[in-house]
C-alpha positions in Angstrom: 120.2 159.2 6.2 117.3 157.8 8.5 115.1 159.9 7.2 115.6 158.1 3.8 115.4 154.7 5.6 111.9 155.6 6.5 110.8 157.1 3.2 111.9 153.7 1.7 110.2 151.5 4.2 106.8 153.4 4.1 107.1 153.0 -0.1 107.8 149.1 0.2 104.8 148.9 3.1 102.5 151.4 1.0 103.2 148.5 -2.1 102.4 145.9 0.4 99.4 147.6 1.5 98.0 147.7 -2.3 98.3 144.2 -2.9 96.0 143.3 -0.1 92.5 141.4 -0.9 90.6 144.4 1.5 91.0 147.9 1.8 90.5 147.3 5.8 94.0 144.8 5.2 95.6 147.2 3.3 95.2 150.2 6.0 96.2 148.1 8.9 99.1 146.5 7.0 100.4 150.2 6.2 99.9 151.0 9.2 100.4 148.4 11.5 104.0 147.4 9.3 104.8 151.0 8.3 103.6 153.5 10.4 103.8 152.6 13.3 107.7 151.1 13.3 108.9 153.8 11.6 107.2 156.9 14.1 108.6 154.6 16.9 112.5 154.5 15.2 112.3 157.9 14.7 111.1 158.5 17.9 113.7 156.8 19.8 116.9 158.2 17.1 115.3 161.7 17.8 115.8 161.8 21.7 119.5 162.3 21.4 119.2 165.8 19.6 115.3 166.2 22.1 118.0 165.8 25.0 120.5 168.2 24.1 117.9 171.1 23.0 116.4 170.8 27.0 119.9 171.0 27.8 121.1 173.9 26.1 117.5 175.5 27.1 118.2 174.9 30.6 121.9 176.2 29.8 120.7 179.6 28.4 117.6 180.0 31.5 120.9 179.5 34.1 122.7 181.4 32.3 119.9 184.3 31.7 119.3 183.8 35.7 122.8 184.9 36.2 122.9 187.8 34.6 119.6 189.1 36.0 121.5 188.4 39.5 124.3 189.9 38.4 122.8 193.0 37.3 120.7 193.3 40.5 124.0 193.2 43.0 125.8 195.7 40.6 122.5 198.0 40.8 122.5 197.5 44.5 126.0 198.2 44.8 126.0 201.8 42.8 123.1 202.9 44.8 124.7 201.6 48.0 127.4 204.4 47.7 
């Protein structure tokens, strides 16, 4: 749904852009009114899901870490006896 925010935003700023006097206008009004707002919302709505993908990466490296330790005390143990 964001995603089709944005596309709408950059259309209406792109339309803007054309209808300036100077090409120079034109790029820093896309820009500057399109661009950049709309890399920054999606930036920021992004961070939830950029949050929960370090934590689930952190979740599988414990989790990997575990078993490695794991493994090691049961190959200790069987040669133990």
């Amino acid at each position: 749904m964001v995603h089709i925010a944005a596309i709408g935003w950059i259309y209406v700023t792109l339309m803007m852009a054309i209808t300036e006097e100077t090409m120079v206008a034109g790029i820093m009004t896309f820009f500057l009114y399109g661009v950049l707002p709309v890399a920054i919302i999606l930036y920021i709505g992004g961070s939830g899901k950029r949050r929960e993908r370090q934590a689930q990466a952190r979740r599988e490296a414990m989790q990997a870490k575990q078993a490695a330790a794991d493994g090691k005390d049961k190959a200790d143990d069987g040669s133990a006896t």
